[in-house]
C-alpha positions as CSV (number, residue, x, y, z in Angstrom):
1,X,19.5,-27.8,-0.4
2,X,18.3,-25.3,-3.5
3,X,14.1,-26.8,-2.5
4,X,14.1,-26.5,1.1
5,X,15.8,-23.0,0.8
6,X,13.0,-22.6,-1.7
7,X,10.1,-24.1,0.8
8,X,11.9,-21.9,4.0
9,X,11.3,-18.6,1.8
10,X,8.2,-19.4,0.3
11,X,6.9,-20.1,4.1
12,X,8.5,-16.8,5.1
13,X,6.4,-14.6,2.3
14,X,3.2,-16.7,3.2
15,X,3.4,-16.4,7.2
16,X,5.5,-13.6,7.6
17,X,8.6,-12.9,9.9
18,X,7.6,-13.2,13.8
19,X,11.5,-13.6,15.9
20,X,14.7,-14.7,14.7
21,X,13.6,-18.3,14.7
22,X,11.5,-17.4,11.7
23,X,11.4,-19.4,8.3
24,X,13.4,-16.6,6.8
25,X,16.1,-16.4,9.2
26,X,16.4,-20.1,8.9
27,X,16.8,-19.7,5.0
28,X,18.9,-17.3,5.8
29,X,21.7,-19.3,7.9
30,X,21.5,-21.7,5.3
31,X,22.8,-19.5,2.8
32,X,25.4,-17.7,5.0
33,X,26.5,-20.9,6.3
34,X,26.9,-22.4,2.3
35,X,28.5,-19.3,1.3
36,X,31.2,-19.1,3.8
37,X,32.1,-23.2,4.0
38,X,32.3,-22.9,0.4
39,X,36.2,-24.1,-0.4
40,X,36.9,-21.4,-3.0
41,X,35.0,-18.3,-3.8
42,X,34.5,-19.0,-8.0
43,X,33.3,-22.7,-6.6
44,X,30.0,-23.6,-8.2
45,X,27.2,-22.8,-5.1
46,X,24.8,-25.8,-4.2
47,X,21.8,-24.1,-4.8
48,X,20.4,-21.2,-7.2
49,X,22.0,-17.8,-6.9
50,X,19.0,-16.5,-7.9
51,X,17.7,-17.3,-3.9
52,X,20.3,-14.3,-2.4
53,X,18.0,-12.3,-4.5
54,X,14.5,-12.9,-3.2
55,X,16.2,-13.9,0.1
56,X,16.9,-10.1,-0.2
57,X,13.5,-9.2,-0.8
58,X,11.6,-10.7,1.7
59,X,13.7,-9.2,4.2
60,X,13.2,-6.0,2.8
61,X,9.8,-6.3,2.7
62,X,10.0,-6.9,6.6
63,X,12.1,-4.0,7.3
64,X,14.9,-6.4,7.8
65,X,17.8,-4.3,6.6
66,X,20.9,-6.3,7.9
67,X,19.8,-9.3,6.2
68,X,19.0,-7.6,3.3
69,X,22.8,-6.3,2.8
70,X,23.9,-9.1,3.6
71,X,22.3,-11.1,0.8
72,X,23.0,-8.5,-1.3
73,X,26.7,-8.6,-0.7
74,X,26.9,-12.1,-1.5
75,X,25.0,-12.0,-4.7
76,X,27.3,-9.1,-5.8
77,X,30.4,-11.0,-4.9
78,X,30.0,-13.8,-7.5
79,X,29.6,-13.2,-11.5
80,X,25.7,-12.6,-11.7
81,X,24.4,-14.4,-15.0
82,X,22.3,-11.8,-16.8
83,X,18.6,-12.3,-15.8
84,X,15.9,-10.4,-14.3
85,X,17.8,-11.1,-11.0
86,X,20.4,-9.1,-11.5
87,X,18.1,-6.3,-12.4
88,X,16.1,-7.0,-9.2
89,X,19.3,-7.2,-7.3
90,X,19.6,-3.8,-9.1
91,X,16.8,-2.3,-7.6
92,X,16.6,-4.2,-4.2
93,X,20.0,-2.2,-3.4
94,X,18.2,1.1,-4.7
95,X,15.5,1.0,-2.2
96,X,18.2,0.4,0.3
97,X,19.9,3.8,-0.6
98,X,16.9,5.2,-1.0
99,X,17.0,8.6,1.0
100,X,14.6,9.3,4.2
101,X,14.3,13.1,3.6
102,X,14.8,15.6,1.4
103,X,17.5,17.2,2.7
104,X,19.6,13.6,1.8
105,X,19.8,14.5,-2.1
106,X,23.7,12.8,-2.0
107,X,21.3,10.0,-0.8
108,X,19.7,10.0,-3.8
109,X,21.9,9.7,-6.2
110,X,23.2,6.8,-4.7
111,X,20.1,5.5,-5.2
112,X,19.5,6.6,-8.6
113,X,22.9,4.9,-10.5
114,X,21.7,1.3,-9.6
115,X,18.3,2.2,-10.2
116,X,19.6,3.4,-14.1
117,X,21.8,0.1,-14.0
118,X,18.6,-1.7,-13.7
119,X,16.4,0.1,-16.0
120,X,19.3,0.3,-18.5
121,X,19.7,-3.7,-18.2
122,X,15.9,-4.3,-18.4
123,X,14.7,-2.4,-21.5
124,X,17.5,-4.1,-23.7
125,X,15.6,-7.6,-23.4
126,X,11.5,-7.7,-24.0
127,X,11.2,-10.0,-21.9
128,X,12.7,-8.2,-18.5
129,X,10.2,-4.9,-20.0
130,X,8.1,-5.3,-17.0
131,X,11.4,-4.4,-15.1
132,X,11.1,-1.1,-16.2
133,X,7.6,-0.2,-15.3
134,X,8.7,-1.8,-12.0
135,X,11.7,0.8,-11.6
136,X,9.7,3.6,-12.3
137,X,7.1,2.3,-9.7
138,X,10.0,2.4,-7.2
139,X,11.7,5.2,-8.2
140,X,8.5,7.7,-7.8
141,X,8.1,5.9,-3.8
142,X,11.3,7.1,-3.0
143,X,12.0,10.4,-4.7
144,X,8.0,11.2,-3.0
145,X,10.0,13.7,-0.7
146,X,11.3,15.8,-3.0
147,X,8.3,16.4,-5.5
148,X,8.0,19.9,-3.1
149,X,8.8,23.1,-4.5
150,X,12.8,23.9,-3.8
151,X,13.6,20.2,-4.3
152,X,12.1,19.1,-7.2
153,X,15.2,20.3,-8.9
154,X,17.5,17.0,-7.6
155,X,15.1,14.9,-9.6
156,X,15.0,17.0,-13.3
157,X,17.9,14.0,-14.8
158,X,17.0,11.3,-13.0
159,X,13.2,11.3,-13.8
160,X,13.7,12.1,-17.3
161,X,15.6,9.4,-17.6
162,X,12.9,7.5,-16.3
163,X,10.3,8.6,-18.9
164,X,12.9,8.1,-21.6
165,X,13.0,4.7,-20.6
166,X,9.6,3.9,-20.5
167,X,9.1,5.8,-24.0
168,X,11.4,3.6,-25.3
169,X,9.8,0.6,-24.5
170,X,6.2,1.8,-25.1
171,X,4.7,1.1,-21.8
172,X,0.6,0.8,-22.7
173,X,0.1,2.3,-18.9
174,X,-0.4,5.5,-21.0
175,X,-1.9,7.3,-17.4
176,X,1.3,6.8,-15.3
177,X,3.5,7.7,-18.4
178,X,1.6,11.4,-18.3
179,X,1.7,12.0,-15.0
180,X,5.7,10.8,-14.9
181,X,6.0,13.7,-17.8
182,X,4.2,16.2,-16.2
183,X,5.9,15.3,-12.8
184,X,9.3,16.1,-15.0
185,X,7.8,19.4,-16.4
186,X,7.7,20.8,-13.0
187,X,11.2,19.2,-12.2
188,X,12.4,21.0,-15.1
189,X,11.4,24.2,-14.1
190,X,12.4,24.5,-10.3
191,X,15.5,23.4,-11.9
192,X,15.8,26.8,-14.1
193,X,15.8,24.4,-17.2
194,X,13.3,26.7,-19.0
195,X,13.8,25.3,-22.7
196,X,14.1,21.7,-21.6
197,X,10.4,22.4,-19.8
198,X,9.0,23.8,-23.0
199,X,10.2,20.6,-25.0
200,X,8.7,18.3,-22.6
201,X,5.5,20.3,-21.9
202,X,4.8,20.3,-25.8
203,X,5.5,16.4,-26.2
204,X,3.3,15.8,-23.2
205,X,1.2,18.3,-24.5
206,X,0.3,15.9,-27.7
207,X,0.7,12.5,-25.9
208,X,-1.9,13.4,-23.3
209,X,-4.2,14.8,-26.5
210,X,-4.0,11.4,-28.2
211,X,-3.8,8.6,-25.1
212,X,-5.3,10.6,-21.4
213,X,-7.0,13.4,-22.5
214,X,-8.2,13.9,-19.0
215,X,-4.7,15.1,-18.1
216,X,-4.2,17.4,-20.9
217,X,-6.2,20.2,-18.5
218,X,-3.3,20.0,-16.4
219,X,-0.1,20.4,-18.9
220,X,-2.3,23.2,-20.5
221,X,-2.0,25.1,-16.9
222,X,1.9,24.6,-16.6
223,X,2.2,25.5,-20.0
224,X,0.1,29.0,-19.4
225,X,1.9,29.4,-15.5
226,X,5.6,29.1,-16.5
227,X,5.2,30.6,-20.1
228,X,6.3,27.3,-21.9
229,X,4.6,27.9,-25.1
230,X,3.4,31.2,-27.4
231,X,0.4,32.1,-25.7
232,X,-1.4,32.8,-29.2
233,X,-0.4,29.6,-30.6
234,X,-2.1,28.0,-27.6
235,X,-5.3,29.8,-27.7
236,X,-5.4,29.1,-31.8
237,X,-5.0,25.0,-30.9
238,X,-7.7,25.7,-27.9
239,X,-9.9,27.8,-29.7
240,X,-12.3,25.1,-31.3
241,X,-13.2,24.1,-27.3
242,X,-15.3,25.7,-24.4
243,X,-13.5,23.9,-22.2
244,X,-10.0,24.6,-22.6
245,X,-11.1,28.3,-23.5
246,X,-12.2,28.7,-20.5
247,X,-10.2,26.8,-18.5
248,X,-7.2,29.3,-20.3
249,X,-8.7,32.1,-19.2
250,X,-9.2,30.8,-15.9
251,X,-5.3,29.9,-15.2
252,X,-4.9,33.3,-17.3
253,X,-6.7,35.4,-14.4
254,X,-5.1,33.7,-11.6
255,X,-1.4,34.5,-13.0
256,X,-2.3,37.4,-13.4
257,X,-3.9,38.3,-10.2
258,X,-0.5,37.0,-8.5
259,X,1.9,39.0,-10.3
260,X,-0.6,41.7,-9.7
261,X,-1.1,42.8,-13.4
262,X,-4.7,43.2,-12.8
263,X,-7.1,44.6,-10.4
264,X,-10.5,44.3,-11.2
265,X,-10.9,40.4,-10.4
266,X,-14.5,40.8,-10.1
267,X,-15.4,42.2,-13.4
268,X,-12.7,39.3,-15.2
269,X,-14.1,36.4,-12.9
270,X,-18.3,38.0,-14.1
271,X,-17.1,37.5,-17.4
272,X,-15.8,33.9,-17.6
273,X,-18.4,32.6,-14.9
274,X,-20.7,33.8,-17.8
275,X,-19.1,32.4,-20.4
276,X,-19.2,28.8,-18.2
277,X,-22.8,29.3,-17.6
278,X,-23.2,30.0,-21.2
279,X,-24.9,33.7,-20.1
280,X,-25.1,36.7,-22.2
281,X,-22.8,39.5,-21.2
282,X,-24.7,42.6,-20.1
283,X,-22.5,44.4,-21.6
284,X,-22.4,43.1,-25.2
285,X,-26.6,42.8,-25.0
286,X,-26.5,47.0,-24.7
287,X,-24.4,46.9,-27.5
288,X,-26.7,45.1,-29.5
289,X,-29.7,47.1,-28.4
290,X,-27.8,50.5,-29.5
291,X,-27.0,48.5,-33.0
292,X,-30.2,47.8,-33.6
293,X,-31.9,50.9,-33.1
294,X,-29.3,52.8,-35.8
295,X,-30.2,50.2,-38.2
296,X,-34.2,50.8,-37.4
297,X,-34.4,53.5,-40.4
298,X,-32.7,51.3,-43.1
299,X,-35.1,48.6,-41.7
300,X,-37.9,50.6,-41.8
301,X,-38.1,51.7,-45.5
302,X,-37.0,48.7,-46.6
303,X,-40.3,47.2,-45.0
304,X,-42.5,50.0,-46.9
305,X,-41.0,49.5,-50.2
306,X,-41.3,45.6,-49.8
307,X,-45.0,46.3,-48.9
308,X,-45.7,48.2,-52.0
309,X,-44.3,45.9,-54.1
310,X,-46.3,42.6,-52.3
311,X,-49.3,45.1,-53.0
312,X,-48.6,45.0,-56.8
313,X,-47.8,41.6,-57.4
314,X,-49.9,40.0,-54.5
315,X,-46.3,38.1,-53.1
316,X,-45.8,37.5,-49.8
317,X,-43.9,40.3,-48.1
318,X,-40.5,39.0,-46.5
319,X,-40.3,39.0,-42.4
320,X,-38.1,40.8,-41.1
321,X,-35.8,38.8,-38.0
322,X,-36.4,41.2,-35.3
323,X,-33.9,39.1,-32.6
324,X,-31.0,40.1,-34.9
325,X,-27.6,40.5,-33.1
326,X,-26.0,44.1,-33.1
327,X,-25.7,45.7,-37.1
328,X,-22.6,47.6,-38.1
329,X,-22.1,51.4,-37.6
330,X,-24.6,53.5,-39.7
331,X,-21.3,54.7,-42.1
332,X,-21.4,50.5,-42.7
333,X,-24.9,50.1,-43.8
334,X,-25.2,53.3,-45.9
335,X,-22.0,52.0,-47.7
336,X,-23.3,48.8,-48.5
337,X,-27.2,50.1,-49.5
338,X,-25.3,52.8,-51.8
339,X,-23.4,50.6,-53.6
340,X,-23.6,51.4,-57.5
341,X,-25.6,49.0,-59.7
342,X,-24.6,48.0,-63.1
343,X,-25.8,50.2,-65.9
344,X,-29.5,49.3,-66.7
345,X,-30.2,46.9,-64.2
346,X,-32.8,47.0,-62.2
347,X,-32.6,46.1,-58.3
348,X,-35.7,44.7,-56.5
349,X,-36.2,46.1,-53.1
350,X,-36.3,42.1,-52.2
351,X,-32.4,41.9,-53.1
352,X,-31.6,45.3,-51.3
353,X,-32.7,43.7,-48.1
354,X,-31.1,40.4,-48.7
355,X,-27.6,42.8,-49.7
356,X,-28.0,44.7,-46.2
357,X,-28.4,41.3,-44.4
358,X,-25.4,39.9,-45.7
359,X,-23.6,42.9,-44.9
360,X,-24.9,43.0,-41.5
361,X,-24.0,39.0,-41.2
362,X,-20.5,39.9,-41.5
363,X,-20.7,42.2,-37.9
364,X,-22.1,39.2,-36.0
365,X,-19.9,38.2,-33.1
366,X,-18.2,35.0,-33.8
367,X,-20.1,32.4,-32.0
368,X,-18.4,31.1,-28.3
369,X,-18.1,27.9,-28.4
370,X,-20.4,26.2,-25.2
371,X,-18.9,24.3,-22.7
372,X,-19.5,20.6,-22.1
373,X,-21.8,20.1,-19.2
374,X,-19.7,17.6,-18.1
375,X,-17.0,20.5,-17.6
376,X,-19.0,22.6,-16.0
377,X,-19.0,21.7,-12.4
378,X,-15.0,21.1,-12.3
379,X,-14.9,24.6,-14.1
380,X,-17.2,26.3,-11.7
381,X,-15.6,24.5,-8.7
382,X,-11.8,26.3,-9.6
383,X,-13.7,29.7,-10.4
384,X,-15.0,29.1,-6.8
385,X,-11.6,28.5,-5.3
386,X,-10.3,31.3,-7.1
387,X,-12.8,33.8,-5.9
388,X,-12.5,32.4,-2.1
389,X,-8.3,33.3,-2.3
390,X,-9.5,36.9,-3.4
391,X,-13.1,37.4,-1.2
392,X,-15.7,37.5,-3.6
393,X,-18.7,35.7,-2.3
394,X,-21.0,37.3,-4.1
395,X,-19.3,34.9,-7.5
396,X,-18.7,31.9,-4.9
397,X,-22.7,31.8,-4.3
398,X,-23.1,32.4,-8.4
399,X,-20.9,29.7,-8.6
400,X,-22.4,27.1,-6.4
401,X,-25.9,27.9,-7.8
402,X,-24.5,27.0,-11.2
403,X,-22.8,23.8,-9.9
404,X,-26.0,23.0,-8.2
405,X,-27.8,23.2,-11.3
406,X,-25.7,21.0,-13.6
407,X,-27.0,17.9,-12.1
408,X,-24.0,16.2,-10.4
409,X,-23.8,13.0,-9.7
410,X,-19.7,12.8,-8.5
411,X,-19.9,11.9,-4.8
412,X,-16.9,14.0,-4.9
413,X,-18.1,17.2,-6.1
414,X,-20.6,17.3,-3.5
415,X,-17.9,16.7,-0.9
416,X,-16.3,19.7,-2.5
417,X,-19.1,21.9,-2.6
418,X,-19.7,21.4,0.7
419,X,-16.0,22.9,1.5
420,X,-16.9,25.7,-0.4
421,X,-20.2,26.6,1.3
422,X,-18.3,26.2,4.9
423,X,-16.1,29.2,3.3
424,X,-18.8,30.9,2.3
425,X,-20.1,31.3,5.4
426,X,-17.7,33.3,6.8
427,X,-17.2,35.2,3.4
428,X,-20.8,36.7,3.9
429,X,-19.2,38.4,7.0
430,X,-17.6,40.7,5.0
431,X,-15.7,43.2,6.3
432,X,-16.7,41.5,10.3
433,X,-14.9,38.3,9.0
434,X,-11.8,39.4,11.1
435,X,-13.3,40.6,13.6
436,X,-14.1,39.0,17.2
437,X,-17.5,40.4,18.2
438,X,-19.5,37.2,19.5
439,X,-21.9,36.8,16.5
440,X,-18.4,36.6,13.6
441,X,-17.1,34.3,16.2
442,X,-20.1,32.0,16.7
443,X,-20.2,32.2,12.5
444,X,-16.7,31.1,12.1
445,X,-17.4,27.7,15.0
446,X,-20.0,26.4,13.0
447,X,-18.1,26.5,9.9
448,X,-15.4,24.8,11.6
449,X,-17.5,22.4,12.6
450,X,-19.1,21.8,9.4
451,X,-16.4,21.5,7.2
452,X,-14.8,19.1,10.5
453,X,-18.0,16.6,9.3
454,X,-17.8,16.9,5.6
455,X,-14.0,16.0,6.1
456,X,-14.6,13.2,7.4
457,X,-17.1,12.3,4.7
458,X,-13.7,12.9,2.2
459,X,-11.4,10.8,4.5
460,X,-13.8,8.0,4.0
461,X,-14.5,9.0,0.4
462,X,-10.6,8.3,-0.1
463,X,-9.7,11.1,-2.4
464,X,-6.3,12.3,-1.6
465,X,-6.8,15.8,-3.4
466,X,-10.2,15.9,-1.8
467,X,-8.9,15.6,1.6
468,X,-5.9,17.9,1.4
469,X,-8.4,20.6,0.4
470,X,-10.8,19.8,2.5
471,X,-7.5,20.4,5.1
472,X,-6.7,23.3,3.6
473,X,-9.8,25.2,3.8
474,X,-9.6,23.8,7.2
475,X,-6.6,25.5,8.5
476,X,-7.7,29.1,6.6
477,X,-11.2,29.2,8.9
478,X,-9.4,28.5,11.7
479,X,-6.2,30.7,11.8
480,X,-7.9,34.1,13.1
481,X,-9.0,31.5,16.4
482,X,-5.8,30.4,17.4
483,X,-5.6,32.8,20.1
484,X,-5.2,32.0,24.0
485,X,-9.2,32.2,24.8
486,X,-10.3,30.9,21.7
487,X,-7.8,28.0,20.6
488,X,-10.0,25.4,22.5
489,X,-12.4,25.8,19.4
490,X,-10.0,24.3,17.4
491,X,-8.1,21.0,19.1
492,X,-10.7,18.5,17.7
493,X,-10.8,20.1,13.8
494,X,-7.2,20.7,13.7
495,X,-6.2,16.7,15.1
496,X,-8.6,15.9,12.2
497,X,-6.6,17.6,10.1
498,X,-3.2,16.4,11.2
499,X,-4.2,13.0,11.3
500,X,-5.9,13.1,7.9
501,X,-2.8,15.0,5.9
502,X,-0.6,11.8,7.7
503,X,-2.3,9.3,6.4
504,X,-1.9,9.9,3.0
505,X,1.4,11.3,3.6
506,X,0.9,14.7,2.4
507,X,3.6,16.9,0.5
508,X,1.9,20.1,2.4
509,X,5.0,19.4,5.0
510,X,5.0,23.1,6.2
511,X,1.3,22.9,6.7
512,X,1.6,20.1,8.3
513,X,4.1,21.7,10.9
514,X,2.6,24.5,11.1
515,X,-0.7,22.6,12.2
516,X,1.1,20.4,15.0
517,X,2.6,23.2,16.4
518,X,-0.5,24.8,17.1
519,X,-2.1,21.3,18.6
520,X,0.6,21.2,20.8
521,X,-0.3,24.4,22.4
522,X,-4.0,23.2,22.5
523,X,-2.8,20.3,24.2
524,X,-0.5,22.5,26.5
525,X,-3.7,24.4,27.4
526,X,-5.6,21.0,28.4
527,X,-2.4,19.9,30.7
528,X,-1.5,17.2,28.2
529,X,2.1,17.7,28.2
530,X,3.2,14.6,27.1
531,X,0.7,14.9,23.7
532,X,1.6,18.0,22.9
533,X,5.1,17.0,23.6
534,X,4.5,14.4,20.6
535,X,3.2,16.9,18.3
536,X,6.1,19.5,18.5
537,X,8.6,16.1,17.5
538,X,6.1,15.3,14.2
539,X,6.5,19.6,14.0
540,X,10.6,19.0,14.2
541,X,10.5,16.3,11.9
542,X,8.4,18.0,9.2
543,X,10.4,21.2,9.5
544,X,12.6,20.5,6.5
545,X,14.1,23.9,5.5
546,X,14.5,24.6,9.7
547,X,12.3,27.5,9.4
548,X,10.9,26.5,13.1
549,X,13.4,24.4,14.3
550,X,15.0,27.1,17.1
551,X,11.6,28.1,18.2
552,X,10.0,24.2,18.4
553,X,13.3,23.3,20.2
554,X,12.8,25.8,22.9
555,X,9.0,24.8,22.9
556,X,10.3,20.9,23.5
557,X,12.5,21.8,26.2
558,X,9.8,23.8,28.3
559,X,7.6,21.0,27.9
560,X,10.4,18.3,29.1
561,X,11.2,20.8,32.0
562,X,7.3,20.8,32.9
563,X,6.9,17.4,32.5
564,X,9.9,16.5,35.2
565,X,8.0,17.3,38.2
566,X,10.0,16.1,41.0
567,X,13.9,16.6,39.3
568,X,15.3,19.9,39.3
569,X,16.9,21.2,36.7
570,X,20.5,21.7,36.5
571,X,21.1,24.8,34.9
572,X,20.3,28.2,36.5
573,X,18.8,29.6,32.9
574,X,16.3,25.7,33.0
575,X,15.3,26.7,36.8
576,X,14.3,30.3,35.8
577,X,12.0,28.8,33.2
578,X,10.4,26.8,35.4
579,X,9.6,29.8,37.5
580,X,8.6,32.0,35.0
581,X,6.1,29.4,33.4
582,X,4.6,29.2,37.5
583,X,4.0,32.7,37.3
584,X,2.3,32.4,34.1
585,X,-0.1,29.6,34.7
586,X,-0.5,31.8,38.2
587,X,-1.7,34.9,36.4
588,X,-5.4,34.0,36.8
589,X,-5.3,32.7,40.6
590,X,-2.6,33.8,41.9
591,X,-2.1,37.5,44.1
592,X,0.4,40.1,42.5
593,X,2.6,39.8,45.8
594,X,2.6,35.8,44.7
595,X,3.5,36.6,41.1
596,X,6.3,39.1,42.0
597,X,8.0,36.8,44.7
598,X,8.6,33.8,41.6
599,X,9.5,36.8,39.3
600,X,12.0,37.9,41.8
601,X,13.5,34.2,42.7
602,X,13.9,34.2,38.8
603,X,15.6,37.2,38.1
604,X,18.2,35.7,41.0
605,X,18.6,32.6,39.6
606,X,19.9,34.7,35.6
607,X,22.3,37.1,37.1
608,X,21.7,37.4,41.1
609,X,24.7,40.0,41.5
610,X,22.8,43.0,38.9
611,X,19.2,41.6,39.8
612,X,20.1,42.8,43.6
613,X,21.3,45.7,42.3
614,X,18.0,46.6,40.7
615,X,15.7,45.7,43.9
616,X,18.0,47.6,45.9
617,X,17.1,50.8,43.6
618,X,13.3,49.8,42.8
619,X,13.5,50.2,47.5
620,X,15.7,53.1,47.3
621,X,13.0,55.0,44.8
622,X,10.1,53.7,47.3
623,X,12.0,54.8,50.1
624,X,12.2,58.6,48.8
625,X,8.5,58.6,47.9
């Protein structure tokens, strides 16, 4: 009996489940029918128990959820030898808890004790180890929902827990580890646990330094955001590279341009754009000039008395280095050139320059460390961003001529670039960008449908991030057109958008219902009831803080009423709606005597006793003119 169960489930996870005559339901009966003849409930089974277990599985897999419990329920009812079954039993029940939204956080919980049961079990044996990469695996899939600002909180002790675990065991997937940890650093700080953050930012901090140093950009930024860690001990560990000093004072400026400490974002984003491109500040080059010209008199007789000494002793004269950097204040240098000699000792002119050199070495600026060019494009790419959020396209187009000019090769980064220039186009609109004169209009379409083809290129690219930028940048170019005469412009880039942020399942939920409510006005607009009736339900199901929810439910029911042509509605307040929305689609073709007539049948149909008395005193005023 244990082999043909074996053979019936194997066939099931090679051919798949098709009706209930399938090879899994058949494995299935088998077991059901074993386990109930069974004479006594501690009998010994005539087959593997281990079979409930992947029984389980498969059914799972299939969406099968009855059968799933059910095998489940059996395993649990007999004492489970300790193997990696019970620990996939374990987590088999966990993604059967798991919760569907994020509102369901008792849901998760639920979830989250078998899960630990599992993970606990696993890591005690080497052996059952890859359990507890397994666990995580699962354990990030269904907690998904609730890596959104607001709910990240419900995960801060269960995902540490996690990361402990796979600390403990000394999982080599070093990448997945870090992005667990930083996942937790966030969880830690929309759950108010400030000084937990700081600990786990500063171990992540060193473990992403040693193993993914790619990842370290981005604990670096939650460390500067949330204030995790003494800002002057971070810039002394950063200070030794270009990238991370720059990348600081990049996160630096945008924190600081939300809280609205500074004002002058052009002047800060000048400076580190020229500190990327590895410019020299105007500023500091003025400096230098007005350095050098108070030094020119020191300079200058130290030249003639050199002269006159080569003319004596038929030396070469020593150069002077005329592209020196900016010399101290003029109290500096006369300090240092009258400096006392010892008592009948003769200084050569040669070793009073060489003294006024050295003291003149000690003003130099401290060198900037350059930045990689391999950092440069990402750099330039978040300055560009940056300056988009606060209009500033004359930096956006420094910013793309630098990117263009660091010879990318990231199919990617084009992609990107190509958002940016869409934006761009519209920024150099200035102060018309808002407005709707037909030439800022015509500006903002072709961006829209720009950007709509270089989405496109993303979505086949595959880039998750990329696209939800891409969507992003989307939605910003076309909010001022959603407007009755011009939304028409936007139905085709905004169904690319939804359908792109769905498919990979985007956390941007508000966006997200914010963008189908829109489409299903388009669609309203284009008589497609039943679509746009389809996109206020995805808005209703994304809607998870029911921000929208009275507004898309009265939206819904107008649509149903509209779409039941030939049944009446039942309720008086439903049959004034429908004449209202007939005098609005009438407003075009329709006469005013038309329009009043529906208007009048409506007012009848809310409150017929005080809408008579109001006709009778809108005739009894015509009557006395």
């Amino acid at each position: 009996m244990d082999s043909n169960i074996r053979q019936l489930l194997s066939a099931a996870q090679q051919y798949g489940v098709e009706s209930e005559g399938s090879f899994l339901h058949q494995a299935y009966d088998q077991l059901k029918t074993a386990a109930e003849t069974k004479p006594t409930s501690d009998g010994p089974l005539p087959f593997g128990q281990d079979l409930y277990v992947l029984c389980a599985e498969i059914a799972f897999q299939y969406g099968l959820v009855d059968i799933t419990k059910e095998c489940l329920k059996m395993f649990f009812m007999k004492a489970s030898p300790p193997n990696q079954f019970l620990c996939r039993a374990y987590l088999c029940q966990a993604q059967l808890l798991a919760p569907t939204s994020a509102e369901d956080s008792t849901q998760l919980e639920k979830a989250v004790v078998y899960l630990l049961k599992a993970i606990n079990f696993a890591k005690e044996n080497q052996r059952y180890h890859f359990l507890v990469y397994n666990a995580s695996v699962l354990f990030w899939q269904f907690c998904r929902p609730f890596l959104k600002p607001g709910y990240r909180q419900y995960l801060s002790i269960s995902l540490h827990s996690v990361v402990k675990a796979l600390d403990d065991i000394d999982d080599k997937d070093y990448e997945w580890r870090a992005q667990l940890m930083i996942a937790l650093i966030e969880c830690h700080v929309d759950a108010g646990r400030v000084k937990e953050a700081a600990e786990v930012s500063k171990a992540t901090a060193e473990f992403t330094k040693t193993n993914v140093a790619a990842l370290y950009k981005q604990v670096l930024g939650l460390q500067i955001r949330h204030q995790l860690v003494d800002h002057s001990k971070l810039i002394k560990d950063i200070k030794q590279s270009g990238d991370l000093t720059a990348y600081y004072k990049l996160v630096k400026l945008r924190v600081s341009l939300e809280q609205k400490e500074i004002s002058d974002f052009e002047v800060q984003g000048d400076k580190i754009l020229r500190q990327i491109l590895m410019e020299e500040d105007p500023s500091r080059s003025n400096s230098a000039l007005s350095g050098r010209k108070t030094a020119t008199p020191v300079s200058v007789s130290e030249e003639v008395s050199t002269k006159s000494q080569s003319a004596g002793d038929g030396s070469v004269p020593p150069r002077t280095n005329k592209r020196a950097p900016a010399v101290p204040a003029p109290a500096a240098v006369t300090a240092a050139a009258a400096a006392p000699t010892q008592p009948g000792t003769a200084v050569s002119c040669t070793e009073r320059v060489l003294t006024v050199r050295s003291v003149v070495s000690k003003w130099r600026p401290l060198p900037t460390t350059p930045v990689s060019k391999w950092e440069k494009a990402p750099l330039l790419l978040e300055l560009a961003n940056l300056c988009i959020e606060y209009d500033q396209p004359d930096l956006v187009a420094r910013c793309l001529d630098g990117m263009k000019n660091t010879h990318i090769k990231d199919k990617g980064m084009f992609i990107q670039m190509e958002f940016i220039e869409c934006s761009l186009m519209v920024l150099k609109l200035r102060e018309r960008q808002e407005s709707y004169s037909k030439m800022s209009v015509e500006v903002r379409i072709q961006a829209i449908n720009r950007l709509t083809e270089a989405l496109m290129n993303a979505v086949r690219y595959g880039d998750p991030n990329i696209i939800q930028a891409g969507c992003v940048t989307q939605w910003n170019l076309c909010l001022p057109l959603l407007q009755t005469n011009l939304r028409e412009h936007c139905r085709k880039p905004l169904t690319v958008v939804a359908e792109a942020l769905e498919n990979i399942q985007s956390l941007l939920v508000l966006l997200r219902c914010q963008i189908h409510t829109e489409l299903a006005k388009c669609e309203e607009d284009e008589e497609q009831i039943q679509v746009a009736m389809e996109h206020l339900k995805k808005a209703l199901s994304l809607d998870d803080g029911g921000q929208y929810h009275e507004r898309l439910e009265t939206a819904l029911h107008r649509l149903k009423l509209r779409a039941e042509l030939y049944k009446p509605p039942d309720s008086m307040e439903d049959q004034a709606a429908m004449i209202i929305e007939q005098a609005r689609k009438s407003a075009e073709s329709g006469t005013v005597r038309m329009k009043r007539s529906l208007l009048v049948k409506a007012g009848q149909a809310l409150s017929p006793d005080a809408f008579l008395l109001v006709l009778e005193s809108e005739n009894e005023i015509k009557g006395a003119q």
